[in-house]
C-alpha positions as CSV (number, residue, x, y, z in Angstrom):
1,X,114.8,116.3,61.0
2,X,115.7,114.8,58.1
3,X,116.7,116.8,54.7
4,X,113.7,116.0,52.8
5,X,111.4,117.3,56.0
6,X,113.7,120.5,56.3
7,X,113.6,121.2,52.7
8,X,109.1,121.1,53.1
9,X,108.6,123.1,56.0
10,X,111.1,126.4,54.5
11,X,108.6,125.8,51.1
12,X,105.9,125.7,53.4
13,X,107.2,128.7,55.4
14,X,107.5,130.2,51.4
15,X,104.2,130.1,50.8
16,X,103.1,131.1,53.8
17,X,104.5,134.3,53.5
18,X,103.4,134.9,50.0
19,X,99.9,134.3,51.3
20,X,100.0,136.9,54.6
21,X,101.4,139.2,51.2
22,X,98.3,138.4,49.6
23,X,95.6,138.6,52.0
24,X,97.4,142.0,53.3
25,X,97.1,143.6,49.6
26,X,93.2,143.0,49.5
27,X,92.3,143.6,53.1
28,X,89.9,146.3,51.6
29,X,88.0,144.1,49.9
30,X,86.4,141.6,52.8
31,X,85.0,139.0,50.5
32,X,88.2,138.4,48.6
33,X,90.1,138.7,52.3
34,X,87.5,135.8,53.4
35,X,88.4,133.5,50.2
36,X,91.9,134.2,50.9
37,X,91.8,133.2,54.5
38,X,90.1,129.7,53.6
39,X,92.1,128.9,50.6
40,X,95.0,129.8,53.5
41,X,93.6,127.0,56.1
42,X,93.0,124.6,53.3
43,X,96.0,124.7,52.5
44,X,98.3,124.7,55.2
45,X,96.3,122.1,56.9
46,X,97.1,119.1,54.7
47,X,100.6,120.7,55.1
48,X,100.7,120.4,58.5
49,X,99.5,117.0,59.2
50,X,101.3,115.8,56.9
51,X,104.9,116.5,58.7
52,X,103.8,116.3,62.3
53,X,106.3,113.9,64.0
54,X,105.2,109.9,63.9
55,X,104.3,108.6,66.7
56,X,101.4,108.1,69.3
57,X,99.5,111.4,70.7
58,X,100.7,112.2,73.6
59,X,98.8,110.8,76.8
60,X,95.6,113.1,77.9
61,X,96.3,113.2,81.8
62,X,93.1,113.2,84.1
63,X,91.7,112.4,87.3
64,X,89.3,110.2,86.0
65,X,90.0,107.3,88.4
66,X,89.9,109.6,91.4
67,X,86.7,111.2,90.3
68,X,85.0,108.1,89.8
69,X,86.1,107.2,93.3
70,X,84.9,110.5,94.8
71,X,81.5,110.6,92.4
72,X,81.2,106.8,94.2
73,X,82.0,108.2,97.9
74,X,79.6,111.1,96.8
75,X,77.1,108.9,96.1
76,X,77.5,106.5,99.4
77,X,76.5,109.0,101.5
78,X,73.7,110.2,100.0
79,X,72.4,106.5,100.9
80,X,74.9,104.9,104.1
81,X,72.4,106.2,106.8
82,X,69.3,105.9,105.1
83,X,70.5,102.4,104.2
84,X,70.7,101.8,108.2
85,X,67.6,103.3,108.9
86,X,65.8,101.2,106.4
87,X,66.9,98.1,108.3
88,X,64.7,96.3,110.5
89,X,67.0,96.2,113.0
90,X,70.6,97.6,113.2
91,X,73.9,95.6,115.7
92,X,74.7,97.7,118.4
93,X,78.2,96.0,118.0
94,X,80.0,95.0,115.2
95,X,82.7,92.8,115.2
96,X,85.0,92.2,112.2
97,X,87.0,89.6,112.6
98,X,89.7,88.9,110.1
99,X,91.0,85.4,110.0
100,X,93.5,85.5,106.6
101,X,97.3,86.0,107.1
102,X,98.0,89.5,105.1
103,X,95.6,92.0,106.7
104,X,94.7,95.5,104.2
105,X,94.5,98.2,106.4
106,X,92.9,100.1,103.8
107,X,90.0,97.6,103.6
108,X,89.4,97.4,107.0
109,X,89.1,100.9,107.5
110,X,87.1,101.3,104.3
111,X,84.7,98.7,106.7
112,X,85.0,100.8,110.0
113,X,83.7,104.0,108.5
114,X,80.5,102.1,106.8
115,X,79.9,101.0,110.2
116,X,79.9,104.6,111.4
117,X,78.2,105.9,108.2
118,X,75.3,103.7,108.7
119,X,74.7,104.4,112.7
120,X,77.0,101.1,113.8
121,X,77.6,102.5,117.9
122,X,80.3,100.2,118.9
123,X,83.3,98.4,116.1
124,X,85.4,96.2,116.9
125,X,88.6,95.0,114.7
126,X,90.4,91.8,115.1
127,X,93.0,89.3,114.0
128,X,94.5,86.1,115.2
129,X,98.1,87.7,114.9
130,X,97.6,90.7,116.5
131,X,98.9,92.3,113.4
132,X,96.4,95.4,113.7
133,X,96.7,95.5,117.5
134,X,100.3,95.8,117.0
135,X,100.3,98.5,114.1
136,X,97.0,100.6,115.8
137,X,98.6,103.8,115.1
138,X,98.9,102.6,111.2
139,X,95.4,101.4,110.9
140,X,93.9,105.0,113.0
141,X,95.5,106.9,110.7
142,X,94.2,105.3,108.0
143,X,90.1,105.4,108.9
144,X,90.9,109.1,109.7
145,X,91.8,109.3,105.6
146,X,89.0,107.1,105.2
147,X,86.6,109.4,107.0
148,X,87.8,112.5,104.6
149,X,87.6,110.8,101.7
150,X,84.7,108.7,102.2
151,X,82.7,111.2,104.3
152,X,84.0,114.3,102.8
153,X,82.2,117.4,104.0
154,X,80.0,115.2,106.4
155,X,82.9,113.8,108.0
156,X,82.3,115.9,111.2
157,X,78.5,113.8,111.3
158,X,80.1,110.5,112.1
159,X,82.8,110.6,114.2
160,X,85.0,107.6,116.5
161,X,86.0,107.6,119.5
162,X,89.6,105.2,119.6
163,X,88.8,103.5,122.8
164,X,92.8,102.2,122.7
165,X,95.2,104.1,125.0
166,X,97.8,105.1,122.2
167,X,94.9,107.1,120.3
168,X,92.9,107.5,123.2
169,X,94.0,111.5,122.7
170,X,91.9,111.3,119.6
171,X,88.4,111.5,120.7
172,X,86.4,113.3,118.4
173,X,82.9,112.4,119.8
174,X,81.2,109.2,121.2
175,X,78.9,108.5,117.7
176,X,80.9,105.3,117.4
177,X,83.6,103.6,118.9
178,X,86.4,101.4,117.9
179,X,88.4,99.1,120.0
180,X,91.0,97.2,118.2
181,X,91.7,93.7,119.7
182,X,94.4,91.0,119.5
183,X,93.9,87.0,121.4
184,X,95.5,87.9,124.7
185,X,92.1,90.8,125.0
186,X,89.4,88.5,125.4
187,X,91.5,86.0,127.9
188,X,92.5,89.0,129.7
189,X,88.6,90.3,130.6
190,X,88.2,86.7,131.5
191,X,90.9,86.8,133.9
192,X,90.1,90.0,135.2
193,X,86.7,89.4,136.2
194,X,87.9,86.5,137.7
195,X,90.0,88.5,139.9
196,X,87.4,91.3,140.8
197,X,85.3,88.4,141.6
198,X,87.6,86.8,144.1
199,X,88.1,90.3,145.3
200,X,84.5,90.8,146.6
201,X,84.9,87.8,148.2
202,X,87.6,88.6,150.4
203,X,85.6,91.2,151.3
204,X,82.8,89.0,152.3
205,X,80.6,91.4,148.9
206,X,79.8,88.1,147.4
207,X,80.3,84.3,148.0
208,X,81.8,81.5,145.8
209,X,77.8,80.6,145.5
210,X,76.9,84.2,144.1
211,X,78.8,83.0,140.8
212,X,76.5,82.3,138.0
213,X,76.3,83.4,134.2
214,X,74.8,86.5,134.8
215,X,77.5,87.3,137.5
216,X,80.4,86.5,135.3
217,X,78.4,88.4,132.6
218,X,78.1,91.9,135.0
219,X,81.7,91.3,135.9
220,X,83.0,91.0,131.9
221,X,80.9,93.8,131.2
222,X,82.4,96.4,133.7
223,X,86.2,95.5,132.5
224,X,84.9,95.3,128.7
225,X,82.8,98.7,128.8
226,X,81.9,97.5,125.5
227,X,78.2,95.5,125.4
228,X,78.4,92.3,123.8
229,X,78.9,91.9,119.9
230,X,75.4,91.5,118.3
231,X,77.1,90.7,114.9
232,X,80.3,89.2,114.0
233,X,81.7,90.1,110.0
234,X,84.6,86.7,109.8
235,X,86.7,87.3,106.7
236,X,88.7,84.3,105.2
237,X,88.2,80.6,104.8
238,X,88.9,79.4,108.6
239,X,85.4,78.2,109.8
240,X,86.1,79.5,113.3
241,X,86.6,83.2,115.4
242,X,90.5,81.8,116.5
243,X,89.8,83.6,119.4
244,X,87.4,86.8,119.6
245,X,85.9,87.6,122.6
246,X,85.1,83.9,123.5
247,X,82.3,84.3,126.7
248,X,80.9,87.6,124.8
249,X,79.9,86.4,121.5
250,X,77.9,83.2,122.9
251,X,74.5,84.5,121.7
252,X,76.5,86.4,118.4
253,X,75.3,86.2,115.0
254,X,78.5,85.2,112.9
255,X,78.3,86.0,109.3
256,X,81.2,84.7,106.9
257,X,82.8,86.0,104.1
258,X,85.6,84.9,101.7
259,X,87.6,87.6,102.4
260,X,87.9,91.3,103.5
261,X,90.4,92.7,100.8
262,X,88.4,94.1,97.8
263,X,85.4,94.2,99.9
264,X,82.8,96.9,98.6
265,X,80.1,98.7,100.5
266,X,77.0,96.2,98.6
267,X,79.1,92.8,100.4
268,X,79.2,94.9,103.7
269,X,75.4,96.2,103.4
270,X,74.6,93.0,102.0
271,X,75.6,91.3,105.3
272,X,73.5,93.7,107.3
273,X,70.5,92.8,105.7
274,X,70.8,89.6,106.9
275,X,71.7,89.8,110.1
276,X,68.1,92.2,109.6
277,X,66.5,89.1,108.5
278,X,67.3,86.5,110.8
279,X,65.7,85.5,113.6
280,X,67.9,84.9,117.0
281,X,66.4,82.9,119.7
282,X,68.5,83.5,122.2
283,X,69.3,80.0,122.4
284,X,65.8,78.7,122.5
């Protein structure tokens, strides 16, 4: 502190002192002792503000970004399953399909547990790199932090079953479930089928003739145990699946958006409603 500063706060200290003499001596008188205490603050006020250290005021620290978030989350659920209900029809099976190079894991889970919230049985998660396949544990541990702090208390109302064998130890119920898949996974059912096909007819179960759509379709769905997507979610500017489930999303709604990072619940409920409002054929 400079010499100037030093030199004002031991006058201010000065009078201070005289004044505490002051208001002491005419304590019996409660009027006076009033006047004495306000001419006090008056004065010392101007005082004080006058050599408080320069500078800015020092930074108020609050959660306000993290309540906003949890007064948003709070909010969701008061509307994620009436939202589904309202819907004039709900997919069975989602699948979000992811087609840019830098996947967020924090997005996609953020998408996972709105499927859940709003009654979505069946997710499935895909890339063409197999990035999420590759990192499943990083991406399962992130939807269960999702699920707290989305779900909060209701967490335990919508649960997921992780139909992929490294968190297949994590079933918490069968509300929803998620598969995570990677190119080789919709080859591979292919090929299986194939083989359980050619199986039955070495043992003289079915002939080469028996093969037909349907047949292929029974045999894809007992190595799948998924049913087949109703809805597809593509994120990023590839106009194609690269890949997904190629025989199981035939009769698939596909629904594109630019991308999946940043995505909020409105773009994801927005794509619902119209997959709601369209009308599938069936190719017809």
């Amino acid at each position: 502190m400079s010499g100037a500063g030093g030199l004002a706060w031991r006058a201010l200290h000065a009078l201070l002192r005289a004044l505490l003499c002051l208001q002491r001596a005419l304590l019996a008188a409660p009027r006076a002792a009033a006047a004495v205490v306000a001419a006090s603050c008056a004065l010392l006020a101007p005082a004080a503000l006058a050599l408080r250290p320069a500078g800015p005021a020092p930074r108020r620290e609050c959660g306000g970004g993290r309540r906003r978030r949890l007064r948003g989350a709070a909010l969701g659920r008061q509307r994620w399953r009436p939202d589904g209900r309202a819907l004039r029809k709900l997919p069975v099976h989602v699948g979000l399909v992811v087609t840019e190079e830098e996947p967020s894991y924090a997005d996609m889970a953020s998408l996972v547990v709105w499927c859940m919230a709003v009654g979505i049985s069946y997710v499935s998660v895909y890339d063409h790199n197999g990035i999420f396949k590759r990192n499943n544990s990083r991406l399962m541990d992130e939807i269960l932090k999702q699920q707290q702090e989305l779900l909060g208390l209701d967490c335990s109302k919508y649960t997921m079953e992780f139909a992929n064998q490294e968190k297949a130890d994590q079933v918490l119920n069968c509300q929803s479930t998620l598969k995570v898949l990677s190119p080789e996974d919709g080859k591979a059912d292919i090929i299986k089928a194939a083989q359980n096909f050619c199986q039955l007819v070495a043992q003289q179960q079915r002939t080469y003739t028996d093969l037909d759509v349907n047949e292929l379709d029974n045999l894809l769905s007992s190595t799948n145990g998924f049913p087949d997507p109703d809805l597809v979610l593509k994120f990023g500017p590839v106009d194609s699946t690269l890949g997904f489930l190629p025989w199981h999303i035939r009769l698939t709604e596909i629904i594109s958006l630019p991308s999946h990072q940043n995505i909020s619940y409105e773009d994801f409920f927005s794509a619902l409603h119209r997959y709601a409002a369209c009308e599938q054929r069936w190719g017809k």
